[in-house]
Every structure is written in C-alpha cells, then in structure tokens.
C-alpha positions as CSV (number, residue, x, y, z in Angstrom):
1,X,7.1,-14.3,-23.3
2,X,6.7,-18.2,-22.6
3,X,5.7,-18.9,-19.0
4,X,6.1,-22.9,-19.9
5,X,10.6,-21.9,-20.6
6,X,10.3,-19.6,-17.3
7,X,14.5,-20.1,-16.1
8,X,12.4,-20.1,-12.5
9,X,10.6,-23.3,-13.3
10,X,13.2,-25.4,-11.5
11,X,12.9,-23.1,-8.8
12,X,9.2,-24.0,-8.0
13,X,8.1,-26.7,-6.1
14,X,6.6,-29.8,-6.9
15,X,2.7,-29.8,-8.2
16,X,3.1,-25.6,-9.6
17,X,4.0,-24.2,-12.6
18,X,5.3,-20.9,-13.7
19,X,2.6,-20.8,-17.0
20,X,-0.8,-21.1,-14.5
21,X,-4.1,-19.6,-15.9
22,X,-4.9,-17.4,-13.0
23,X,-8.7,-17.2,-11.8
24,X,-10.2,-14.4,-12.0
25,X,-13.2,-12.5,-10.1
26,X,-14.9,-9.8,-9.0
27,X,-13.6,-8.5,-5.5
28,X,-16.6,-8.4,-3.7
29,X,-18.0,-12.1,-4.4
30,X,-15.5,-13.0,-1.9
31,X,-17.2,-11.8,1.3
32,X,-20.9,-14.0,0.1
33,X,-18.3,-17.0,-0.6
34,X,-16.7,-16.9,2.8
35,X,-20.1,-16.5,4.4
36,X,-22.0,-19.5,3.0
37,X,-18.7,-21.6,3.9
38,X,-17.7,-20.2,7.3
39,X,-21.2,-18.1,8.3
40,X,-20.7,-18.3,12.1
41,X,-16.4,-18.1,12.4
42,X,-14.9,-14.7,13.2
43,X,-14.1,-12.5,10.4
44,X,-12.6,-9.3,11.6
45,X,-11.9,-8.4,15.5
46,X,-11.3,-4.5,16.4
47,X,-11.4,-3.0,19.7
48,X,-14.5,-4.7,21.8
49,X,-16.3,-5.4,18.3
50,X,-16.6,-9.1,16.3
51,X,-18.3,-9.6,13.1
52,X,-18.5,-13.2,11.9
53,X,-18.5,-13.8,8.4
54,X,-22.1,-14.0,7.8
55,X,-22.6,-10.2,9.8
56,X,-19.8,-9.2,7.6
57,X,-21.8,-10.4,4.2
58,X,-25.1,-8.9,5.7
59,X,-23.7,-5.4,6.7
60,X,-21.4,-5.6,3.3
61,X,-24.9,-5.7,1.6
62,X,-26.2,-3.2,3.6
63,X,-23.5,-0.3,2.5
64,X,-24.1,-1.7,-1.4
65,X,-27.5,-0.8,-1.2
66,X,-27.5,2.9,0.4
67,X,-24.3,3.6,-1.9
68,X,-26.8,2.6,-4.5
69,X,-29.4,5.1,-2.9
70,X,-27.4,7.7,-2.7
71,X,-26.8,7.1,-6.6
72,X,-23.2,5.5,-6.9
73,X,-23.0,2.7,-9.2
74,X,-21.4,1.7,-12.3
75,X,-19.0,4.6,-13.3
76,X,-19.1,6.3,-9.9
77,X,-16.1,6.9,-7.9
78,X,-16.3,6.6,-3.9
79,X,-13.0,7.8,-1.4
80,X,-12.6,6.2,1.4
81,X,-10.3,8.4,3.7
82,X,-9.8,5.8,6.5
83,X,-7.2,4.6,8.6
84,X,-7.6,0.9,9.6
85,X,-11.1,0.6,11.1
86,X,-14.1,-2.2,10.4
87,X,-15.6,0.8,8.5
88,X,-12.8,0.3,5.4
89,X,-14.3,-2.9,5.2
90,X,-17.5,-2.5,4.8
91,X,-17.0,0.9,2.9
92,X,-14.8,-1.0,0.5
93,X,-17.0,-4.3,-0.2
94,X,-20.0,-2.4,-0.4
95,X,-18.6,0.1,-2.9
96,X,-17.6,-2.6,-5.3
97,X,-21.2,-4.6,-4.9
98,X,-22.7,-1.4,-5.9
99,X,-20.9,-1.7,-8.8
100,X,-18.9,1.6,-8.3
101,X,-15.2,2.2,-8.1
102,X,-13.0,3.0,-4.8
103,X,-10.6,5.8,-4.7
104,X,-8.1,5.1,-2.0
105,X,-7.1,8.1,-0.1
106,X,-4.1,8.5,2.6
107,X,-4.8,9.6,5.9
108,X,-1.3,10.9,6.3
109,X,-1.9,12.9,3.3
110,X,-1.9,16.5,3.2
111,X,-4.5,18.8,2.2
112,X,-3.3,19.8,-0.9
113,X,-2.8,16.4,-1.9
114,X,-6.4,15.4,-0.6
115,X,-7.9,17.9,-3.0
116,X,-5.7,16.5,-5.9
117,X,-6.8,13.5,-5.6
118,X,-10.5,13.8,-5.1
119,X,-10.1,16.7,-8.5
120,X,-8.1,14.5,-10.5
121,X,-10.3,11.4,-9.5
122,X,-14.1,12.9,-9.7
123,X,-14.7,11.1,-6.3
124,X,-17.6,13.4,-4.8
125,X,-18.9,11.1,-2.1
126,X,-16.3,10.4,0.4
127,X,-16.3,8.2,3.5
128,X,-13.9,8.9,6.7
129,X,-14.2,8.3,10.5
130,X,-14.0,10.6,13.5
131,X,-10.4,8.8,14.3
132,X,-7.7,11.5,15.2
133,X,-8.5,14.8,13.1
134,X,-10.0,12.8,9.8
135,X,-13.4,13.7,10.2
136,X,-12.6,17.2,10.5
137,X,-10.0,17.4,7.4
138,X,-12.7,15.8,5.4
139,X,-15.3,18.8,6.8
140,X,-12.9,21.1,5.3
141,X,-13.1,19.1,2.3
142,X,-16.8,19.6,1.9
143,X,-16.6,23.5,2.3
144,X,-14.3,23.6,-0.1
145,X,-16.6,22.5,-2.8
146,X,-14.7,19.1,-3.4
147,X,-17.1,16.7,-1.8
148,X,-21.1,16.7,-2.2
149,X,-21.9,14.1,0.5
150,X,-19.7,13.1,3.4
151,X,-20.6,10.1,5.6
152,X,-18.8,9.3,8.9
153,X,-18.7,6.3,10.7
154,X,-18.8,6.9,14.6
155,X,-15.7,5.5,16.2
156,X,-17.0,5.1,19.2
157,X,-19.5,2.4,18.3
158,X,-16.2,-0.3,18.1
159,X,-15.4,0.5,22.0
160,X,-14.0,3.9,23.6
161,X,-10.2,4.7,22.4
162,X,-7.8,7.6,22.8
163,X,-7.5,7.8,18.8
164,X,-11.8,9.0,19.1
165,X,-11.7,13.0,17.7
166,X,-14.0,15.3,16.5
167,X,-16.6,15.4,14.5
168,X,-16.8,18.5,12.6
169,X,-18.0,21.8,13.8
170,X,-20.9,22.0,10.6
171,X,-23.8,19.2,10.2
172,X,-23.0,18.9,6.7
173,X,-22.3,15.0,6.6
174,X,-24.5,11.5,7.2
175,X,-23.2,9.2,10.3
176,X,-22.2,5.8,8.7
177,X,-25.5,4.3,10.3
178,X,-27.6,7.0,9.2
179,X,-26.2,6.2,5.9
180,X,-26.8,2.8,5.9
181,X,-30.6,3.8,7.1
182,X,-31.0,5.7,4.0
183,X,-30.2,2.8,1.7
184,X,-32.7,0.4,3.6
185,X,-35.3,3.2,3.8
186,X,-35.0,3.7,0.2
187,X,-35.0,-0.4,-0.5
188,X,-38.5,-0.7,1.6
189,X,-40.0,1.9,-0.8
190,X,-39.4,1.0,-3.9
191,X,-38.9,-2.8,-3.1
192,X,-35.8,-3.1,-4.5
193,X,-32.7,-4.9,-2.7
194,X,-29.6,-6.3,-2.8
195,X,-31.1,-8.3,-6.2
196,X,-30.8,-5.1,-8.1
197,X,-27.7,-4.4,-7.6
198,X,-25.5,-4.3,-11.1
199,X,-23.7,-7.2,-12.8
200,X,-19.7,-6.7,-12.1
201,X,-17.4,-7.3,-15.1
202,X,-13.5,-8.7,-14.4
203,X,-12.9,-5.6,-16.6
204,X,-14.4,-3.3,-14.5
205,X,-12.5,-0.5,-12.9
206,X,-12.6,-1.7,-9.0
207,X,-10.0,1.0,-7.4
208,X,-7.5,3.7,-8.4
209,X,-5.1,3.7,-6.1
210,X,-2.6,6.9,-6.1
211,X,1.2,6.5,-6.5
212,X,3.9,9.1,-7.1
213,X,3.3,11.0,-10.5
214,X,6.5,12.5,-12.5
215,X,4.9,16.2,-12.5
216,X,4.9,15.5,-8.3
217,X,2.0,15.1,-7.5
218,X,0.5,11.4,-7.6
219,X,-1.1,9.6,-10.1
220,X,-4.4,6.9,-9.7
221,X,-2.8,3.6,-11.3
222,X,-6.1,1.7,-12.8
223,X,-6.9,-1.1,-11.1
224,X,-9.8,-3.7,-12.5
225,X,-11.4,-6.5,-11.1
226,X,-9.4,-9.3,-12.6
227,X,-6.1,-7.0,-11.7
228,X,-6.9,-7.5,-7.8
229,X,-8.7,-11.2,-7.9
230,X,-5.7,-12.7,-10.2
231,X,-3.1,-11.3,-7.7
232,X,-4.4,-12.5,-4.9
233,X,-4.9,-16.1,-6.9
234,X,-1.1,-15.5,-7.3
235,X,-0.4,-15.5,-3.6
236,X,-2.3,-18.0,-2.7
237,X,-1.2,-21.1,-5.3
238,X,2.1,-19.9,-4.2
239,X,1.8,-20.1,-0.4
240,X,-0.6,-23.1,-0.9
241,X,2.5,-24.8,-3.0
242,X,4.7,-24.1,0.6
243,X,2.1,-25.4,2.6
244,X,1.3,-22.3,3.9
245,X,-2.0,-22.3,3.3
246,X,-4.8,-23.1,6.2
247,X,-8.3,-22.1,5.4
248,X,-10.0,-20.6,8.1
249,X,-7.3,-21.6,10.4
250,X,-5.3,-18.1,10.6
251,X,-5.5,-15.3,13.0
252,X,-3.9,-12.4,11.1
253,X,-2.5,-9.5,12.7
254,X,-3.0,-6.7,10.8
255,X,-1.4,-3.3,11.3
256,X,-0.1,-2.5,7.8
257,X,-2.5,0.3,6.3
258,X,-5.8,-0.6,4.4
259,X,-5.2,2.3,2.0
260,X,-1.8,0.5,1.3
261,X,-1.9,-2.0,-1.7
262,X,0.2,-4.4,0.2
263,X,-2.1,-5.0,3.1
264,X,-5.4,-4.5,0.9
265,X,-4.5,-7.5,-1.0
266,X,-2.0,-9.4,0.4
267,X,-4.0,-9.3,3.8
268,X,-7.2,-8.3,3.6
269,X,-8.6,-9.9,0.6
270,X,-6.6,-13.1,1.1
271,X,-7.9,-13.6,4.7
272,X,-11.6,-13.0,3.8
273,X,-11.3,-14.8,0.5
274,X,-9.6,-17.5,2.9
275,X,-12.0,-17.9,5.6
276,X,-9.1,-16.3,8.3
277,X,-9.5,-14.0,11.1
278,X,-8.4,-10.2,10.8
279,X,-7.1,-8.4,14.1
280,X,-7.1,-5.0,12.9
281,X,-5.6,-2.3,14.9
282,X,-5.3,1.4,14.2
283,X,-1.7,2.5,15.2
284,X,1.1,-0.3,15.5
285,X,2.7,-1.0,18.7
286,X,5.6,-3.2,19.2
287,X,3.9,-4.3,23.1
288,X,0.7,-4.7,21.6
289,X,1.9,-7.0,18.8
290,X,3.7,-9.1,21.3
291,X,0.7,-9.5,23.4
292,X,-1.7,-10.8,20.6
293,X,0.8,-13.1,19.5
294,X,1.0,-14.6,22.8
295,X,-2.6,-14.7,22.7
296,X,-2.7,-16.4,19.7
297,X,-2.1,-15.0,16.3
298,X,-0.9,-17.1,13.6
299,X,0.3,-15.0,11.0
300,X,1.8,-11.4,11.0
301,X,3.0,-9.4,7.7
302,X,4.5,-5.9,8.9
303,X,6.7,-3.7,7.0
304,X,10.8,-3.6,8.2
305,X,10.1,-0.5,11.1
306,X,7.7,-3.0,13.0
307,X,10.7,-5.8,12.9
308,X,12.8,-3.0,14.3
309,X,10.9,-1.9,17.1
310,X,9.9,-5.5,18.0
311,X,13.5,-6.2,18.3
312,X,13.8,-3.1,20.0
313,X,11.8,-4.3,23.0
314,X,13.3,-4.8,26.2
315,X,13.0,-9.0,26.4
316,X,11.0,-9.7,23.1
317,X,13.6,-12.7,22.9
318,X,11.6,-13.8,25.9
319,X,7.9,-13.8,24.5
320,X,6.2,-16.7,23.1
321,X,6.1,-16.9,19.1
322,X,4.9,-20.6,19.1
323,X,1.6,-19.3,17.8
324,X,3.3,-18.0,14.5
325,X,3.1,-20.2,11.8
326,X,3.9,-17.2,9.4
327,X,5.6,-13.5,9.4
328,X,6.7,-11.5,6.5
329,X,8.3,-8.3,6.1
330,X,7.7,-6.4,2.9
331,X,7.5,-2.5,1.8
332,X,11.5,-1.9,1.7
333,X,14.5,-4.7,2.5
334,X,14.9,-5.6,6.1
335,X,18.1,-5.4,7.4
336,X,19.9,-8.5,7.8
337,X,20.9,-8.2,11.9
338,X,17.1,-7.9,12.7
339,X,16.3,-10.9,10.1
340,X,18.9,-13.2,12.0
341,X,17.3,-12.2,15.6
342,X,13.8,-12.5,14.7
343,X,14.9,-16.1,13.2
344,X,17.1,-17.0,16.2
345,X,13.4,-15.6,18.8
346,X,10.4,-16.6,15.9
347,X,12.7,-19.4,14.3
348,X,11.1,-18.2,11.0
349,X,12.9,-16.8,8.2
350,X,11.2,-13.5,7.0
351,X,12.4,-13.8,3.0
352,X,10.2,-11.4,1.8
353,X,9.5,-10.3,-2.1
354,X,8.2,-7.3,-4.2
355,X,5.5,-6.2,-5.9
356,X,4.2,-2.4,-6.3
357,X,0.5,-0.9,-6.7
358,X,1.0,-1.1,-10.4
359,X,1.0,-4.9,-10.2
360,X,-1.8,-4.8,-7.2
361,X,1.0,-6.1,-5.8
362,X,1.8,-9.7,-6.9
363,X,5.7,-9.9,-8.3
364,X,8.2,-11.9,-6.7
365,X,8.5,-13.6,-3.7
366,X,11.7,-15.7,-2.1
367,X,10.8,-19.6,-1.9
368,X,10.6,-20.9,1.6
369,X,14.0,-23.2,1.1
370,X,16.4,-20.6,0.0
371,X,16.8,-18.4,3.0
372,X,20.9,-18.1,0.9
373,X,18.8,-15.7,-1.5
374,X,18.2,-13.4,0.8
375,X,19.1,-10.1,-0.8
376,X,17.3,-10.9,-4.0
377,X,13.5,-10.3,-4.1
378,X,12.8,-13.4,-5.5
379,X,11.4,-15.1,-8.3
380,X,7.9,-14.5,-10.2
381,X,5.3,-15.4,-8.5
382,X,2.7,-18.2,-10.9
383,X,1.3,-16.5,-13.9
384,X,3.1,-13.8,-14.1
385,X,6.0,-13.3,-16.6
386,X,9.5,-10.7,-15.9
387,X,12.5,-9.8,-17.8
388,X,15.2,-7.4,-17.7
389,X,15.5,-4.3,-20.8
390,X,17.7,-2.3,-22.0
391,X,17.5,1.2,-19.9
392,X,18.6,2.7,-24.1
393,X,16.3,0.3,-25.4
394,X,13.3,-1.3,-23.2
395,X,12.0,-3.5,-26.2
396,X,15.6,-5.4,-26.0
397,X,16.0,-8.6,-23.4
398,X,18.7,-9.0,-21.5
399,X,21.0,-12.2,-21.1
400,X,21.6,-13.1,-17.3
401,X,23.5,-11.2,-15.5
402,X,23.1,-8.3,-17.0
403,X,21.5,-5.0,-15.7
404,X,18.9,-3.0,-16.8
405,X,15.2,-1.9,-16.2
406,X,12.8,-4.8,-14.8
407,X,9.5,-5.4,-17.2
408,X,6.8,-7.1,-15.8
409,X,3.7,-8.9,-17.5
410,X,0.8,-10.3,-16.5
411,X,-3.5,-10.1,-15.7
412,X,-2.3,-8.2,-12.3
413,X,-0.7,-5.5,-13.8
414,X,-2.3,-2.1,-14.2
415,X,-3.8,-0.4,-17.7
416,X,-2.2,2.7,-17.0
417,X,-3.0,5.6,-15.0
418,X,-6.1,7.8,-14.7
419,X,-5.6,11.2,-16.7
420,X,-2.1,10.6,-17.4
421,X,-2.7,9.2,-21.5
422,X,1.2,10.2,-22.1
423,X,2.4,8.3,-18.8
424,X,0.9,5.9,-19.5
425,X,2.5,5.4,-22.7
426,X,5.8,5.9,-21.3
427,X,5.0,3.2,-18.6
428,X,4.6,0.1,-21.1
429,X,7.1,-1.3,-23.9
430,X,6.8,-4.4,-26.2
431,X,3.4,-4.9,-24.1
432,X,5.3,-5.2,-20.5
433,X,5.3,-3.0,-17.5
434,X,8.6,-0.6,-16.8
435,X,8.9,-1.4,-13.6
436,X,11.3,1.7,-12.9
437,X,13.7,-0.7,-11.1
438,X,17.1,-1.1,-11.8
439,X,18.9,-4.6,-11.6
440,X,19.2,-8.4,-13.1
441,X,18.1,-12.1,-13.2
442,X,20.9,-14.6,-12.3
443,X,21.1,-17.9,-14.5
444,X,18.2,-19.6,-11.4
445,X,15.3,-16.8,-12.3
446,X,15.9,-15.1,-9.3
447,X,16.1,-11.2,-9.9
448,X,18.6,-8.5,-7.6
449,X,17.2,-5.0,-7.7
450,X,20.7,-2.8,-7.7
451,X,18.8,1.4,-8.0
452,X,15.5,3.0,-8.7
453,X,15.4,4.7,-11.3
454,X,13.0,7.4,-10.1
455,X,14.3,9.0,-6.9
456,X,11.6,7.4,-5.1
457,X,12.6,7.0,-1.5
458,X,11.2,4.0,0.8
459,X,10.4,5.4,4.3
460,X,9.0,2.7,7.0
461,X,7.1,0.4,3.9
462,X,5.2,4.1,2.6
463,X,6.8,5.3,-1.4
464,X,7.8,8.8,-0.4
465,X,8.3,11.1,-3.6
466,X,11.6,13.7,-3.6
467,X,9.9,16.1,-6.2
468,X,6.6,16.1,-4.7
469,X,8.5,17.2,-1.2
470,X,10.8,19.5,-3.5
471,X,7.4,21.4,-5.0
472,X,6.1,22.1,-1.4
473,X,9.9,23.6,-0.2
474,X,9.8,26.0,-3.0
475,X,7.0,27.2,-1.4
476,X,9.2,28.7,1.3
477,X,9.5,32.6,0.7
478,X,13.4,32.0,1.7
479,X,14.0,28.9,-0.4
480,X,15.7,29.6,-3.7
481,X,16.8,25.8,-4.5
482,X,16.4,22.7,-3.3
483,X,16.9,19.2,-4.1
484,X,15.6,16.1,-1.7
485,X,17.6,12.6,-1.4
486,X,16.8,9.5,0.6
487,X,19.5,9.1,3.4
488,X,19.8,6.0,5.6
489,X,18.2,6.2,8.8
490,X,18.2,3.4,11.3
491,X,14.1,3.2,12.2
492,X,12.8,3.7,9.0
493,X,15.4,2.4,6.3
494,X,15.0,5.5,4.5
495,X,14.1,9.0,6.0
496,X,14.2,12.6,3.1
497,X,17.2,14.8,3.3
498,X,16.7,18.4,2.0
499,X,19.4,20.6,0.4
500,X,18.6,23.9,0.0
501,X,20.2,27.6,-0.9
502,X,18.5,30.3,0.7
503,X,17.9,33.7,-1.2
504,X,20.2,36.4,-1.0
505,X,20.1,38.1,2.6
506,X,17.5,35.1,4.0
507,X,17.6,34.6,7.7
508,X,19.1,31.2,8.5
509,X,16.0,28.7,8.0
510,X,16.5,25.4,10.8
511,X,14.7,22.0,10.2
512,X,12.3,23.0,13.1
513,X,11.2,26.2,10.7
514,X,10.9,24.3,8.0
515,X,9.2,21.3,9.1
516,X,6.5,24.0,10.4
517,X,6.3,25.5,7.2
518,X,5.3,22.1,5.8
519,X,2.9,20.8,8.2
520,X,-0.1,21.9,6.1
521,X,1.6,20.8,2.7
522,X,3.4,17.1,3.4
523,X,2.3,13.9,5.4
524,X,4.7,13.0,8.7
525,X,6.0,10.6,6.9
526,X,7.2,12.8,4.0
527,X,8.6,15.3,6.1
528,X,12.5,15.9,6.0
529,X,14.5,14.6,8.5
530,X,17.6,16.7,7.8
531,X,18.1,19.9,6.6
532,X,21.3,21.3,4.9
533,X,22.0,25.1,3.6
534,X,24.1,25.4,1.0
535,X,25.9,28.4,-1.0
536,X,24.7,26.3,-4.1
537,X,23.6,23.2,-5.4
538,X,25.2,20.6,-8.0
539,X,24.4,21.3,-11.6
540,X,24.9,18.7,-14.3
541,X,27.3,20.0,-17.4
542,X,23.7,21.7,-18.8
543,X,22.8,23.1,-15.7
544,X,20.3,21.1,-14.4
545,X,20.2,20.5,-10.7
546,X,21.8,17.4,-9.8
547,X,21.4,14.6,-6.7
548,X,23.9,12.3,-7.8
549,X,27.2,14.5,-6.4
550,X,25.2,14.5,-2.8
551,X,23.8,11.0,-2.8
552,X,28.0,9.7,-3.5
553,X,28.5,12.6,-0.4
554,X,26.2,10.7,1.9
555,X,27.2,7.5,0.7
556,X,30.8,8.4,1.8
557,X,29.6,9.6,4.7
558,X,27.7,6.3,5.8
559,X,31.4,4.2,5.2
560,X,33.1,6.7,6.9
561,X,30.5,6.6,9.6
562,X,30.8,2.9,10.0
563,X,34.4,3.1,9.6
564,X,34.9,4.7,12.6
C-alpha cells in the first residue's frame, strides 16, 4: 500500500493528496470547539426549539455528568434508542465525555432484535423518547430484565407534534430532565464537575454500531475514536479541496436517521465540528423539504427515496433551490432519470460515493468535475488506501480492469466486530478490510461496484439482511422453506421478495398473513413486499437452497417488463 503511487492522484485536485496524515480526535471535543468559536450561532433547530452552540456545549456537559452519576464511564456501554430528536444529541456527546461507549439501536427494529442487541452489547442503561411507541417498547424492555435504568426525554418539551406517544404504563424509568437533575444533584455534593470527567483516548471504543451478521442476526462493528474523527477529517479536506466547504455558513437539512452511520458522521458530526446549523426533523416529507429549502437551507444529503418523492411532487420543478449550495444522495445508486431532473430543477449534480459502517463511513466519493463517472462510486477519499482481491485469493491484487472483492485500508476502518473473534478474522486479509463488494478500478482510480457478495439488499438507504428475514419466516407454523431476494421496486430501489413452500396440507398463506405474522419479528422496512408459494425451491448440485435460479427469473422478468 503506497498512498504517494495512488493511480487516483491525478484525479485529485490541486493543493490534496491521496497520502494525507488524517487528524485525529476524540468525538466529543468537537461540541467545546464549536462553542468557544461560534458560542451565540444556531446549532441545532427542531420543532419550536434552538440551541446555540454554547447551550449545546453546556447541556452536552450536563448529560456527561449524570451519565457519570449514574455510574457510566470508561468501559460502560449506553443505547440510545432514538429517532431523530435534540435528545440523540445530547445523549450521544454526553455519553462519549463521560468517557463511556454508545450502542446505536434502530427504532424500526424489532423486538427480538432490540434484545439482541442490548444481550450481545452489555448496554444496561438505555435512553429513548416518548416519539411514536419507543418509550413503551423500551418499557417492555425493562420488564424483561434487559435494561436496569431507562431514562426518557419528554417530547413534548421541543413543541406539541402528532409523532408525541406514550409513556409507559409502569414508573420504572427517569425523565431526561430528571436525569440530568440527578447528575447535578450528585456534582453539588461531592463537588465534583465536569473537571472529573475521564481522559478520552483516540483508541477508545466510542460506538458499536450493528450491521447484518452471517448467523442473521447483526453484529456491533467496533468503532474508536480516531475511527469516527479521521473520517470525518476525510470529508472535510475533500469537500474543502471542492470548495465546498463554509464554516458556519450552512443550514443542513437533516432527515437521514441519527442511528444511521451516514448521517451520524457525514452530517451530524461534520456540521457541529463545522460550526453549521442542523434542521432536524423526525419523519421526512417531500413538502416539508421543499418548504425549508425555500426558506433557506443550504445543504441537503438524503438517501435515493427522498430524490424520488421530491420529484414526485406535483410542481417541485417550480420551487426555489437557489438556497442549495449542496445536495447528495447516498445509501444505494440513484437512478439516473431522477439525477437528470433534479440537475435540470437544483442545477446540481448529485455524484454521490460509498462508504459502509465498517469504514464509519469514509470510502469514495465522485469528484465534482466528472459528472461522466456517474455509475462508479468514485475514487478514495484522502488517506485512505483501496484495491481489488482475488475472490479465490484476497491477499492477491488485481491489475485494472479486473474484478474481484474491494479491500479497504485506513485509520477509519473498524477493528472488527464485538463477540464475533472468528468474523472478525474472516473480515480482514493482508491487513485490509473485505469490503464484501464485488467489482474493479479502471486505469483513472475510479472503482465500479458490479454484485455484493452477501445477499444484502439496499431498501430506501437502510442494509436489509435476506437471512435475518429468512430466520423470522421459518417461524411460520406453515412455512417449510423459504429463501428471500432483493427485487427492484420503483420507491425504494430495492424492496425483499420471499419464496416459500408451504408444508404438506397448509392452507394458502397471502402476503397480508404473512406480513402479520412478522410484525412483532421484522422492522417495516424489512418486511417482504411480495410473496411467492412454490411446490419447491432451487437446490444447488449438493442440495443447498439456492437464490441465484430466482434472482436470473426476476432479472428476466424486469427486461421483459420493460420490453413491453
């Protein structure tokens, strides 16, 4: 590996360089940074609520110190089931300060993956809001044993909304400001503050943040300090080399998911770390998007559904985009019709890259001037290093142009995963990162990804995992074999497809049944959105159940589709 030979060098523009030393840092220092530069500017707008940057830094302090009461420090895992919410920040900045380590859970999880998660992760104290039906999931969290201290920040305190719910039934759980109450309570006694607080290492486990596992059910990739703070460096020499980059100058519109690696880092940490302005909202709404870029927002990163149902709205050619110095659309490709009308309405070009949680998520991004590579996902992004294996051999480069597994290197990437000592093994070779990605670097540096090789299926910018949705149909008393595939569908790029053979004499099972039957088990956005019976399924020569027969069957149905 030698950054300095990178074939992408020529691809870079004047004043970078493929071989940068990445800074490093821990996560939280941002938020004091940002408040002794820009103490008075807005940091984060939701609902009727504003926090400027020097609130933000106070109340940030404010969460380290009762987390520290309540005993979480160095060592100490803290979940965070939120949606997007002012709560995930200061749940998330505080946590780290304290010295302890988030667990990212998904709201649109199910139960039974909830309680993996906080088992496999240790995470007993476990932070939620009353948004929708959270607070009362995590409720039944706490009588099941898994969580010893629930705290719940009130969501009525940022303004009333429709998305308010319950609380839960019991009194088993702290409000958020009751929390934070506790921590200064505790601080007056003993007269000990923020001060005490523990010395962060770069090496220090900042987040485990869950992606799909090989047994089905997902695993916590390792995330340190210098992981997250050397990505988001990575991002911002690169935009800054584009002249992208206007400190505390952007109003960010933020719908992509907190609990998401894309929008944690890409988003959330670059626009504090940068001095910007985060409009957070809950639920994404292509009206509501519209109206807060007419009112002003600078900069909008979405996923390829949001793209869709902008362009979906009745005169969005119409609205005023001169506000928009920057939009990006990342999570899964975006189809080329809704790239060339939100050029012809924004006139920006939404190139896009990639990047996964292993690699928190710097990897690849396409430069500003070659809209003409539109279809690749780019070259590496500065100081970080990627090649193409051999799929017999992983330790064996390939020449241009020739296809095999990206590898990825670089002070972003993960250790490995929590628990999984024989994953990660599997995961690393000649000291790079299987990517699990199938394709090839052309003679410029730029890299075309062709397959997965996992069956992973990309649904609306979320990783949705076949065998995890496989493990929960078996469940079915009827179901005697299944296999789930990713088909095309038109709103979210990808959508699962579920074949199954019934048991002998089984009544007829329909999607609706089924979809019921899986309610408690998968997220909405796992669930299948077709369902076909079959007398049997596709074996391989040694009888092992086989998807590639019915992914060429849908593939022939798509051409014949558009055909006609």
């Amino acid at each position: 590996m030698d950054l300095a030979s990178a074939p992408w060098k020529a691809i870079y523009p004047p004043g970078l360089a493929p071989d940068t030393t990445l800074a490093a840092w821990p996560v939280h220092t941002i938020v004091d940074r940002a408040a002794a530069r820009w103490p008075d500017k807005q940091a984060v707008c939701f609902r009727n609520a504003r926090l400027s940057f020097s609130a933000l830094s106070r109340e940030t302090d404010r969460a380290a110190r009762a987390f520290r009461a309540a005993g979480a420090g160095p060592g100490v895992k803290i979940a965070l089931l939120l949606p997007n919410t002012i709560y995930h920040l200061l749940a998330f900045f505080g946590a780290l300060k304290a010295g302890a380590t988030v667990v990212h859970l998904s709201p649109l999880d199910s139960r039974r993956v909830l309680c993996h998660k906080l088992a496999d992760s240790g995470a007993r104290l476990l932070v939620t809001t009353n948004i929708g039906e959270l607070a009362a999931r995590a409720g039944e969290l706490v009588a099941d044993g898994l969580v010893d201290l629930l705290v719940i920040g009130e969501d009525a305190k940022f303004g009333p909304s429709p998305l308010t719910g319950p609380l839960p039934e019991t009194n088993d759980f702290k409000t958020f400001d009751e929390f934070l109450d506790s921590g200064r309570q505790q601080a007056d006694s003993s007269s000990e503050g923020v001060e005490s607080l523990p010395e962060v290492e770069l090496g220090d486990l900042a987040l485990v943040q869950y992606t799909g596992g090989t047994t089905g059910m997902p695993k916590g990739a390792l995330l340190t300090h210098k992981n997250l703070s050397t990505a988001v460096e990575s991002y911002d020499l690169w935009f800054d080399a584009w002249g992208l980059m206007r400190p505390a100058q952007e109003r960010v519109l933020l719908f992509l998911p907190l609990f998401h690696i894309y929008a944690l880092t890409a988003v959330m940490l670059r626009s504090v770390k940068n001095g910007h302005t985060l409009l957070v909202h809950t639920r994404f709404d292509p009206l509501t998007a519209l109206d807060e870029i007419e009112a002003g927002a600078t900069s909008f990163p979405g996923v390829p559904t949001m793209w869709i149902a902008i362009c979906s709205t009745p005169g969005f050619e119409r609205r005023d985009f001169s506000s928009l110095h920057y939009c990006a659309s990342g999570g899964a490709p975006l189809p080329v019709e809704i790239a060339r009308r939100l050029k012809v309405a924004t006139g920006h070009d939404l190139l896009g890259g990639w990047g996964m949680t292993e690699t928190a998520p710097a990897g690849t991004n396409i430069p500003l001037d070659r809209p003409d590579k539109v279809g690749t996902i780019g070259v590496p992004l500065p100081g970080i290093w990627m090649d193409v294996v051999a799929l017999d051999g992983p330790e064996r480069v390939l020449r241009p142009g020739e296809t095999g597994e990206l590898r990825i290197f670089g002070p972003n990437v993960t250790a490995g995963y929590l628990n999984r000592p024989e994953e990660t093994a599997a995961a690393f070779a000649g000291g790079g990162f299987l990517t699990g990605d199938i394709g090839f670097m052309d003679a410029d540096g730029f890299f075309t990804i062709v397959d997965r090789k996992k069956d992973m299926i990309l649904s609306g910018g979320y990783n949705v995992y076949p065998q995890l949705i496989e493990q929960m149909i078996y469940e079915h008393p009827d179901v005697e074999e299944v296999l789930v595939i990713g088909v095309a569908d038109a709103y979210r790029g990808e959508a699962a497809k579920a074949f199954v053979k019934l048991r002998p004499g089984a009544p007829v099972l329909t999607l609706e049944d089924l979809r019921t039957f899986l309610k408690t088990r998968l997220g909405r956005h796992e669930m299948p959105s077709a369902l076909e019976l079959r007398d049997a399924l596709p074996r391989t020569p040694v009888g092992k159940l086989s998807k590639l027969e019915l992914k060429h069957e849908e593939a022939a149905r798509r051409e014949a589709a558009h055909a006609s």
